[in-house]
C-alpha positions, 0 to 999 in steps of 0.5 A, spaced: 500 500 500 502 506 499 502 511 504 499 517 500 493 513 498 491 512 506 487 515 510 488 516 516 483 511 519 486 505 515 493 508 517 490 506 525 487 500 523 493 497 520 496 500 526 492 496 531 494 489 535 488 485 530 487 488 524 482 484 520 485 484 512 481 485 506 483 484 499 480 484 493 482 484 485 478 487 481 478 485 473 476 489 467 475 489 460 472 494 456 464 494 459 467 487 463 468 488 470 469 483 475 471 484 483 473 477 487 474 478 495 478 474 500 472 470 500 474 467 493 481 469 493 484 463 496 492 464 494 496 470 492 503 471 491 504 479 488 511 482 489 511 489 488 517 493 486 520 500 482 522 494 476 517 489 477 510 487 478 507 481 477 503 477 480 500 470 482 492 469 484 487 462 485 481 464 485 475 460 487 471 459 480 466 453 484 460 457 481 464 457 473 463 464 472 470 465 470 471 459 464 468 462 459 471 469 459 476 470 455 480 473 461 487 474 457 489 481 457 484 484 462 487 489 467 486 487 474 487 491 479 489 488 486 486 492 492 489 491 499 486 494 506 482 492 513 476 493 516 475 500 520 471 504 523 468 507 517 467 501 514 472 496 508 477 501 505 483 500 501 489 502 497 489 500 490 496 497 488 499 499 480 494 495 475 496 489 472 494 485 466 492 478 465 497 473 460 496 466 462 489 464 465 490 457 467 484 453 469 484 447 474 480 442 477 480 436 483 474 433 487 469 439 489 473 444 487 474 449 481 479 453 480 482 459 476 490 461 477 491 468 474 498 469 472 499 477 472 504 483 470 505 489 470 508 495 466 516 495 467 514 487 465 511 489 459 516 493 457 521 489 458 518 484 452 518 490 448 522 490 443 525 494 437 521 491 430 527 493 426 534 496 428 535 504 429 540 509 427 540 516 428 542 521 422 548 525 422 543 532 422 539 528 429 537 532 434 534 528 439 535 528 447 535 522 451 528 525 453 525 525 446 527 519 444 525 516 451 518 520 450 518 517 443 520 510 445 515 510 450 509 513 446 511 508 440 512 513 436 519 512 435 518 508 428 521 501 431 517 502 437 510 503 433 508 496 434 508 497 443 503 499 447 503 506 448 505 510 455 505 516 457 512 519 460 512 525 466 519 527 467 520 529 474 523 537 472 524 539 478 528 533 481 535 534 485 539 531 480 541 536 476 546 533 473 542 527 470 536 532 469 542 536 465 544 530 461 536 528 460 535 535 457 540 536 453 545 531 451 544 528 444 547 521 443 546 521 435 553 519 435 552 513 439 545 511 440 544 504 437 538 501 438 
């Protein structure tokens, strides 16, 4: 959870001796919604760090709601609180979206495992559909070729997802912010 997101009942109730823990995930696709709480969520395994965020979630599918839907690609947002005073809260951790679905069945129970990653994961299988070499008379920065990359308007990276880039501006960094800003690698930039 992130601290900015909670409120300051929720930052009491983690705080407390016995906390009773929420968590939902909550699935979109379109008009599509679908939300699953700890009732029919029975595992869960989600590291999240600044590189990556993936995730593993077992759901309980005993009523067969989740077998006919084509679950691959849909975001998923996992949600993690308490009860409070004000009711169920929660804070909403960095989307992720469905790339492996796998369904399974034993005695009495139907289940649905859903394997998810999140953005820094999907960059990571992004790759450049053709090798790219600046020009002589290139006048891109390190942030425009960055915004354009990450934008997919760079020509070999039109095929990736799109993502907007916000640059913090206003960093301590001077010398990063300095190099971002103006250095111009068309000498040696190779993609």
């Amino acid at each position: 959870m992130r601290d900015s997101d909670l409120t300051d009942t929720l930052k009491a109730a983690q705080e407390a001796k016995t906390i009773d823990v929420l968590v939902k995930i909550v699935l979109t696709h379109g008009e599509d919604n679908y939300t699953y709480e700890r009732d029919r969520i029975l595992e869960r395994n989600h590291p999240e760090g600044p590189w990556s965020q993936t995730a593993k979630v077992l759901l309980d599918n005993s009523k067969g709601v989740l077998t006919d839907l084509p679950l691959q690609g849909f975001q998923a947002v996992i949600s993690y609180g308490a009860v409070t005073p004000n009711g169920e809260e929660y804070s909403a951790c960095a989307p992720l979206w469905v790339i492996a679905p796998r369904f399974d069945s034993s005695p009495g129970k139907l289940t649905c495992e859903l394997s998810l990653i999140g953005i820094p994961d999907w960059l990571a299988k992004d790759k450049a559909s053709r090798n790219y070499f600046p020009d002589e008379d290139d006048t891109k920065t390190i942030k425009t070729l960055l915004t354009e990359i990450m934008g997919a308007t760079l020509g070999c990276f039109s095929h990736c997802k799109s993502y907007d880039v916000v640059f913090d501006d206003e960093g301590e960094d001077f010398f990063a912010l300095s190099l971002l800003n103006t250095y111009k690698p068309k000498d040696s930039l190779r993609i």
